[in-house]
PAFIPA-178250 format. One line per 8 residues: number of its first residue (from 1); their letters; for each residue x, y, z of N, C-alpha, C. Coordinates in steps of 0.2 Angstrom, whole numbers, plus 2048, in hexadecimal, padded with zeros to 3 digits. Layout:
N
NUM = A = X/Y/Z/X/Y/Z/X/Y/Z  ...
This chain:
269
1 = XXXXXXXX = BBB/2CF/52B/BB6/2D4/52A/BBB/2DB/529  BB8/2DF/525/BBC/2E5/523/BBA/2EB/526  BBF/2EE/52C/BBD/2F3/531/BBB/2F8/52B  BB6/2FD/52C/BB4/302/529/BB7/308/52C  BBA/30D/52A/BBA/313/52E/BB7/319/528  BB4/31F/52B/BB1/323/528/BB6/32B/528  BB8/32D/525/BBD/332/526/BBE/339/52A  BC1/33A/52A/BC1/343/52F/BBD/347/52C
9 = XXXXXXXX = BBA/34F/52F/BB6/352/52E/BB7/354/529  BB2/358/524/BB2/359/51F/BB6/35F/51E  BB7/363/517/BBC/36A/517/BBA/370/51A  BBE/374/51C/BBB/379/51D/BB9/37E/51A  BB5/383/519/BB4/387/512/BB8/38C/511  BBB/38C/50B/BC0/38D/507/BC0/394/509  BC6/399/507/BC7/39D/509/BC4/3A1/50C  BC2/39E/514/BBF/3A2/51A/BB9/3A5/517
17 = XXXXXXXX = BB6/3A5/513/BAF/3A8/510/BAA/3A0/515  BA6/3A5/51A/BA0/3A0/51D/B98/3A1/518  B97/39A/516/B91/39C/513/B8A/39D/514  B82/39F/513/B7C/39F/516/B7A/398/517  B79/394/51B/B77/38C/51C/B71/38F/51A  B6C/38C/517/B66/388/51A/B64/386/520  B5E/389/524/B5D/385/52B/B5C/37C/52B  B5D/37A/525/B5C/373/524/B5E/36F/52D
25 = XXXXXXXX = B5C/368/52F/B5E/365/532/B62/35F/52F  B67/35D/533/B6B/359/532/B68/353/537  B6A/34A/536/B68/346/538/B6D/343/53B  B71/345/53B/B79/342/540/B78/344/547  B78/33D/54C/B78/33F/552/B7B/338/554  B7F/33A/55E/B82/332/55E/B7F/333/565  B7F/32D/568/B80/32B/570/B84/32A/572  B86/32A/57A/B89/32A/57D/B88/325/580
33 = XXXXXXXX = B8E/31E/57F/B88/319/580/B91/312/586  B97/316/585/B9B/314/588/BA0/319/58B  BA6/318/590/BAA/31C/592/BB1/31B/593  BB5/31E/596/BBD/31C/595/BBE/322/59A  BC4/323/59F/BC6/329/5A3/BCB/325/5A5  BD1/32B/5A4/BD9/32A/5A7/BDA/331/5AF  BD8/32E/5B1/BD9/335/5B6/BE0/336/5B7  BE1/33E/5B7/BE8/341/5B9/BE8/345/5BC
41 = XXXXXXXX = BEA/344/5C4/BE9/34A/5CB/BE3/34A/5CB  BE1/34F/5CC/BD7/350/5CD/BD3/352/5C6  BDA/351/5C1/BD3/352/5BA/BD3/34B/5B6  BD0/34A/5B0/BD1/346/5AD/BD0/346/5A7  BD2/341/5A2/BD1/340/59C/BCD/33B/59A  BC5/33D/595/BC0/338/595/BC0/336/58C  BBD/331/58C/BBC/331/585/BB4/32B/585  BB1/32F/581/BA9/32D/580/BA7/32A/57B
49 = XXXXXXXX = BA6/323/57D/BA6/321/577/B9D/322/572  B9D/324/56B/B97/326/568/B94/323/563  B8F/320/564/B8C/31A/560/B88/31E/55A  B87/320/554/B85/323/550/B80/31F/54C  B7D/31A/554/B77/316/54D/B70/31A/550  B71/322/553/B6C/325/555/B69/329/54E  B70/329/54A/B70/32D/544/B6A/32B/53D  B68/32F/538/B64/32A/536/B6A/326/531
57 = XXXXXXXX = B61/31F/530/B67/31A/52D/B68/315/533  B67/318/536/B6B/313/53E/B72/30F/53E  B78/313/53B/B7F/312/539/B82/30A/53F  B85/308/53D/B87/303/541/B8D/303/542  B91/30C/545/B95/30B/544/B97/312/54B  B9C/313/54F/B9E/317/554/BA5/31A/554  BA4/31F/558/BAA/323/55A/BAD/325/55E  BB1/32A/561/BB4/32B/56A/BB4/333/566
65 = XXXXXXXX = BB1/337/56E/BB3/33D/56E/BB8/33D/576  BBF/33D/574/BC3/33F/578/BC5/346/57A  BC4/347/581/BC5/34D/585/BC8/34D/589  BCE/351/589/BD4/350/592/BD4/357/593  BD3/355/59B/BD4/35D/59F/BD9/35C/5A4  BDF/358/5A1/BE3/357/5A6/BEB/35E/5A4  BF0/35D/5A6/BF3/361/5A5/BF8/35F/5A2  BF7/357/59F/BFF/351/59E/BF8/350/596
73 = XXXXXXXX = BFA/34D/591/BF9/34D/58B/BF6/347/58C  BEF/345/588/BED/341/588/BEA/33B/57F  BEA/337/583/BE9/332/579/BE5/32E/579  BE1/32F/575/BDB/32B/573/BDA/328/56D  BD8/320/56C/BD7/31D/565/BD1/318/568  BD0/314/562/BCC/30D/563/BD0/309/560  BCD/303/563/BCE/2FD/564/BC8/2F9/55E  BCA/2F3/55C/BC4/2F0/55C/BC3/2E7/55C
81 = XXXXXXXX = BC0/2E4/55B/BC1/2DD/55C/BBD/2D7/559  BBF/2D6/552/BB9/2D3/54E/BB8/2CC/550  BB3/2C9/54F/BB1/2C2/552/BB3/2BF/557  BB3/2C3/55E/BB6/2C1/562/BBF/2C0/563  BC3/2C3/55D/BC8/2C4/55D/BCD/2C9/563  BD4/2CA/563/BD6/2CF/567/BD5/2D6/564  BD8/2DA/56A/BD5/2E2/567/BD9/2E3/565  BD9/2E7/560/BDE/2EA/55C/BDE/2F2/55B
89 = XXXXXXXX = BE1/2F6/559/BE0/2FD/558/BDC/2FD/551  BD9/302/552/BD3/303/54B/BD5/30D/549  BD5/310/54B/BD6/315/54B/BDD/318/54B  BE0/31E/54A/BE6/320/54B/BE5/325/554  BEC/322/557/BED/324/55C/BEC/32E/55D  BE9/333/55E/BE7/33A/560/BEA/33D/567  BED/33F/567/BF0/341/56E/BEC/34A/56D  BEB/34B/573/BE8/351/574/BEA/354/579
97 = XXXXXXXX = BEC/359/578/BF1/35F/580/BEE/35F/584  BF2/35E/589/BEE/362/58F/BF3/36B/591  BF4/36B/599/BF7/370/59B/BF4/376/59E  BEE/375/59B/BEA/37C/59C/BE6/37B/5A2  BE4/381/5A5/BDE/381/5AA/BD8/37F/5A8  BD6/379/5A9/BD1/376/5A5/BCA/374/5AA  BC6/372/5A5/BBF/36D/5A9/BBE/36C/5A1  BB6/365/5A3/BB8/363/59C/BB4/366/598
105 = XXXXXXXX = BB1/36C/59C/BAD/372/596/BB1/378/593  BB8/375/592/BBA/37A/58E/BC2/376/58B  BC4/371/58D/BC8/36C/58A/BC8/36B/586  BCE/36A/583/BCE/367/57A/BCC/361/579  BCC/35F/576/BC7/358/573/BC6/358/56A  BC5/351/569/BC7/34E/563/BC2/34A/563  BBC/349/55D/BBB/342/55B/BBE/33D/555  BBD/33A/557/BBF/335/553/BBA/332/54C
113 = XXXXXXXX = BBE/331/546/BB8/32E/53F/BB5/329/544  BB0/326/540/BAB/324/542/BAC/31A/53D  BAD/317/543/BAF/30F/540/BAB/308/542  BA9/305/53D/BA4/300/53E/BA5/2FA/544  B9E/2F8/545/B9E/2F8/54D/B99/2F3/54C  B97/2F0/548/B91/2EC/547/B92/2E4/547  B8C/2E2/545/B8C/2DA/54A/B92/2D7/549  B97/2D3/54B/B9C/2CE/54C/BA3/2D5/54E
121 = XXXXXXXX = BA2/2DC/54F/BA8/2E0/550/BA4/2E3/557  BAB/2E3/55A/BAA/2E8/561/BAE/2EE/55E  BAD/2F3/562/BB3/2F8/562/BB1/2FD/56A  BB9/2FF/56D/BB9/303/573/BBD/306/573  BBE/30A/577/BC1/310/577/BC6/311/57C  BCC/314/57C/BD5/312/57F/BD6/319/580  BD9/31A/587/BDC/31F/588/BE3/320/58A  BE7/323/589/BEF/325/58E/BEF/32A/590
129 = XXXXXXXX = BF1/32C/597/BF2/332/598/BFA/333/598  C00/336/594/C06/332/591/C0C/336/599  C0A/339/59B/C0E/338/5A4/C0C/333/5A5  C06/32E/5A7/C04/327/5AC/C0B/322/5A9  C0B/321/5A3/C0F/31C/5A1/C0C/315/5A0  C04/316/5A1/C01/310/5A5/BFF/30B/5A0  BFA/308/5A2/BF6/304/59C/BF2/30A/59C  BEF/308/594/BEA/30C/591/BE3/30A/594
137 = XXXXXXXX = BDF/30E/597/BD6/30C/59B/BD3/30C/593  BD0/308/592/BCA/306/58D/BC3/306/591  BBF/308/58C/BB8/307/590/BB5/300/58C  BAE/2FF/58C/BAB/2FA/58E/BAB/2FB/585  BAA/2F3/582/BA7/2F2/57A/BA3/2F3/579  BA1/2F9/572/B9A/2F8/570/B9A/2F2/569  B94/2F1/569/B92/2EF/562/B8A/2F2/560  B89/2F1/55A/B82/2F5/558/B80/2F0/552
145 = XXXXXXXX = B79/2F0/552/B74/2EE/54E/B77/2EE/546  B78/2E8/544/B78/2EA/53B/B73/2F2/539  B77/2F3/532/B76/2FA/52D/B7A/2F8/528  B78/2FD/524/B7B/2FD/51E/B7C/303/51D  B79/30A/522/B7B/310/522/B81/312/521  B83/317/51E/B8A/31C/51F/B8A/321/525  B8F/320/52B/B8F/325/52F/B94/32C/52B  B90/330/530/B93/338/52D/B9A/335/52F
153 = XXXXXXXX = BA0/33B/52A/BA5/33D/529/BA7/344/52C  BA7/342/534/BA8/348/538/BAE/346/53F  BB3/344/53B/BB8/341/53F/BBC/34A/53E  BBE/34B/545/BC1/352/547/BCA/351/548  BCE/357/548/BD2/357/54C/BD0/35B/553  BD7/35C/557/BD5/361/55D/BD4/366/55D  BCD/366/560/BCA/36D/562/BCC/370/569  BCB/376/56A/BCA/379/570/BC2/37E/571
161 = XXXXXXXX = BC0/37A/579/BBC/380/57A/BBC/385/57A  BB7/38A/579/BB9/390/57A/BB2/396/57F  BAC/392/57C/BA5/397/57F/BA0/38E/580  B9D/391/583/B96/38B/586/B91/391/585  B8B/38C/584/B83/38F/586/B7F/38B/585  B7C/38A/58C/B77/384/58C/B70/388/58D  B6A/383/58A/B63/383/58C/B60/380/591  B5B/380/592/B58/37B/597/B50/378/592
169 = XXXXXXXX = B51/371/593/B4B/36E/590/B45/36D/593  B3F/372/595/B3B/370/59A/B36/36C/598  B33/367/59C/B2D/361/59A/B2D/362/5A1  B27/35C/59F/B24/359/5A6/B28/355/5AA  B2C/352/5A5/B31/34D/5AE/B37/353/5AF  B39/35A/5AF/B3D/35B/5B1/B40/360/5AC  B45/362/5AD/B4B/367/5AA/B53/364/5A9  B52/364/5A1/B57/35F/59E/B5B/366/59A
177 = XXXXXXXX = B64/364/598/B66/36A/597/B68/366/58E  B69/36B/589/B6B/36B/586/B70/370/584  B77/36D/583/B7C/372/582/B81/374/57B  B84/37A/57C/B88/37A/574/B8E/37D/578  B94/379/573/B99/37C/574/B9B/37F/56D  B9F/385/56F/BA4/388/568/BAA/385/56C  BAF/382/564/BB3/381/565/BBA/384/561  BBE/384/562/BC2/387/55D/BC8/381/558
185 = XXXXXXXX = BCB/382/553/BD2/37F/553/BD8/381/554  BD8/386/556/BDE/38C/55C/BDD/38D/562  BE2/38D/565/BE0/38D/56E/BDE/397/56C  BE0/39A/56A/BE2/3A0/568/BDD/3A3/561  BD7/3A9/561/BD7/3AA/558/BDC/3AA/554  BDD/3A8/54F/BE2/3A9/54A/BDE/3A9/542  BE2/3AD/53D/BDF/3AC/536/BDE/3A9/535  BE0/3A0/538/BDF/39A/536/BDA/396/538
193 = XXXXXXXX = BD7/39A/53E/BD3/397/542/BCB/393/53F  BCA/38E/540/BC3/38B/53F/BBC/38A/546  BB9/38A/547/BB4/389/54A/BAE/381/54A  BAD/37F/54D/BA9/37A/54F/BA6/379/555  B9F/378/554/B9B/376/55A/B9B/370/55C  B9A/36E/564/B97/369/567/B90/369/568  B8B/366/569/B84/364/56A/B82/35E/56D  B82/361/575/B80/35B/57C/B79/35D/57D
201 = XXXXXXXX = B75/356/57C/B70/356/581/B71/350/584  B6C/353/58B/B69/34D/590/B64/34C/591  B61/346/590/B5B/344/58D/B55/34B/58C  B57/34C/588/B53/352/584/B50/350/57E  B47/350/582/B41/350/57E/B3D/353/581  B3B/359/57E/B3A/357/577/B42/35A/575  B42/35C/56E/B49/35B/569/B4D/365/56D  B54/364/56C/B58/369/56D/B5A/369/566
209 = XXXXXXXX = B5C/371/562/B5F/371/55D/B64/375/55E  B6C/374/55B/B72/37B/559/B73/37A/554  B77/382/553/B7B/382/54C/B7F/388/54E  B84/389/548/B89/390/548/B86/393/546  B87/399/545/B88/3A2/545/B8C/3A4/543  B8E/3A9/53E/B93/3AB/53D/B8F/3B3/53A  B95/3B6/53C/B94/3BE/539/B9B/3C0/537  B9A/3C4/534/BA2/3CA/531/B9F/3CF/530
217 = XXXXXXXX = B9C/3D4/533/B9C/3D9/538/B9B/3DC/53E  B9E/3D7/541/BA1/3D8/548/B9B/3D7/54C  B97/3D2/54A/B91/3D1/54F/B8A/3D4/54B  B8A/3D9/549/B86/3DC/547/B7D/3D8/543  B81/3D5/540/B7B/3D0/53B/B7F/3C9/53D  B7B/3C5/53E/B7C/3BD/53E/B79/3B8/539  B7C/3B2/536/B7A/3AF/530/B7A/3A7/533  B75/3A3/531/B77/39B/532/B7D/399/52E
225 = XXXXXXXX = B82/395/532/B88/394/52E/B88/38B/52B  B83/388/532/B85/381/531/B7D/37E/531  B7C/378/52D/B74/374/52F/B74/374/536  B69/375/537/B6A/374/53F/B6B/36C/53F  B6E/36C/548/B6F/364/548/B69/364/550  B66/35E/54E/B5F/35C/554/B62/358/559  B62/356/55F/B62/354/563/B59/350/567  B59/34B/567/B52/347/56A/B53/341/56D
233 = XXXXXXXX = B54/340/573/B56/33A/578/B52/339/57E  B4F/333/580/B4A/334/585/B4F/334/58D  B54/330/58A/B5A/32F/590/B61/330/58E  B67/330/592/B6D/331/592/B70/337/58F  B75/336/58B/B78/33C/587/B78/33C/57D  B77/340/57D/B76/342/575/B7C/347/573  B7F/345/56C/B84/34B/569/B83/34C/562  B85/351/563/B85/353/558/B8C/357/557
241 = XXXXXXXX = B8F/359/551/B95/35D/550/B95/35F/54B  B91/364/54B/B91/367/543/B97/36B/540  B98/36B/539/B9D/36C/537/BA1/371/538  BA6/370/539/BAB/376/53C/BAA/37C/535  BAB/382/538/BAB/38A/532/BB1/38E/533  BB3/391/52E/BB9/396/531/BB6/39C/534  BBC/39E/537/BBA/3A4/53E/BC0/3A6/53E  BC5/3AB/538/BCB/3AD/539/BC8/3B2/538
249 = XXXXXXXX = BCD/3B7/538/BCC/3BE/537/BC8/3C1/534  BC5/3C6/539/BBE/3C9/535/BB7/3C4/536  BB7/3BF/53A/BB3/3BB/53A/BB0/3BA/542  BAA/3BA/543/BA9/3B8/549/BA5/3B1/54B  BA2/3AE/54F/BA0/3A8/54E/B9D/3A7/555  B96/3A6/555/B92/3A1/55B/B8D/39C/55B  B8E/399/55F/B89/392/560/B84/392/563  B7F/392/560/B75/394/563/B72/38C/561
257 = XXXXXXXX = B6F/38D/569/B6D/387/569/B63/387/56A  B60/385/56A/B57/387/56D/B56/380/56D  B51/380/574/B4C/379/578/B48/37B/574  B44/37C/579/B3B/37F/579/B39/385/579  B3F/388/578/B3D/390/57E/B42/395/576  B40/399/576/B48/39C/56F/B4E/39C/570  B51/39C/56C/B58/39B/56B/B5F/39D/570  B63/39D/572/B66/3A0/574/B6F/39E/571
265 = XXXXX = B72/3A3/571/B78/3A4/56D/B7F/3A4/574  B83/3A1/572/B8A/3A1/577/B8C/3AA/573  B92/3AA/57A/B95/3B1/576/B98/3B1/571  B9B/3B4/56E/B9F/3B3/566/BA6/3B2/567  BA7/3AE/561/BAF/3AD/561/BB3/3AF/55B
């Protein structure tokens, strides 16, 4: 059988000009449905593995969003293992800094393209933290229901956090959070710099929505920059990662997310 892989994120738009999105919704969403952790001292490096058959289509195919919060360099790939065969690497090995004063809500992190996972294929997820020297911790195999769907084309390099801002999703069994991350692809703004959001919910129903923002007038007027992306899941964790926008010079950029209740905007970056 011939491993699928689906490729890295799309471009970014072309000479720093952000355009007016449409508030369209977008259907790409994954679950959190295995795990992976190298711990080093008292932080650690996780890598979450994300089944993207939540998306429509019901894609039969998954990925890792790797995150280290340790202060030694961490590497994340998959594995995979056809018919019962041994495991092999399926993705390109990603090594992701550490060094910094971290938690994992503001660590840099990487997903990976998105590679098929469907009946007779396992695939899991491998970690090194490259001080341990050790064996690489994997998490458990998934596999997923045949498709014939395409998963999205949102394989990233390394981001950095940068802003959080979370909602609360009230219902009758409780108070569930949905959250957004701004991200960057400079520890630092630079002209070069890009922007991308994360989108967590936890079992958040009814649905959570984010997107980006973006202004160049220094805050004054704000524009949608990316489709919204929805989050709806009775249990566990839910992600989206809308397409990264430029955020260089002259550019500002935030992530508004809304439950039930209006909207609410992280600070700008």
């Amino acid at each position: 059988m011939t491993v699928a892989a689906i490729g890295a994120a799309g471009a970014i738009v072309a000479g720093g000009t952000i355009p007016t999105m449409a508030a369209t919704t977008s259907g790409v969403r994954y679950q959190a449905v295995q795990y992976a952790s190298a711990p080093w001292g008292s932080s650690v490096c996780n890598a979450t593995v994300l089944s993207a058959a939540l998306s429509a289509g019901h894609p039969a195919y998954v990925s890792a969003m790797v995150t280290n919060a340790t202060t030694e360099a961490c590497t994340g790939w998959l594995q995979n293992s056809v018919n019962g065969g041994p495991w092999a690497n399926v993705s390109p090995k990603q090594s992701v800094p550490g060094g910094r004063s971290l938690t994992l809500s503001n660590a840099p992190w990487y997903k990976t393209a998105n590679y098929y996972a469907g009946p007779g294929t396992r695939i899991r997820a491998c970690l090194q933290v490259s001080a341990l020297g050790e064996t690489p911790q994997c998490s458990g195999p998934v596999s997923l229901a045949a498709s014939t769907a395409t998963p999205a084309s949102d394989g990233t390099s390394v981001y950095y956090g940068q802003r959080q801002q979370s909602v609360s999703i009230i219902t009758g069994s409780g108070d569930n959070q949905c959250n957004a991350w701004l991200n960057s692809s400079t520890k630092s703004k630079a002209s070069t710099t890009d922007v991308s959001m994360t989108l967590q919910g936890l079992a958040v129903t009814p649905a959570c929505t984010g997107w980006l923002e973006s202004s160049t007038d220094n805050g004054k007027t704000w524009e949608q920059a990316t489709p919204t992306y929805s989050l709806n899941i009775l249990s566990g964790l839910e992600y989206a990662f809308p397409p990264a926008v430029a955020d260089g010079t002259g550019h500002l950029v935030r992530a508004c997310v809304k439950g039930n209740a209006a909207k609410k905007c992280s600070a700008a970056w």
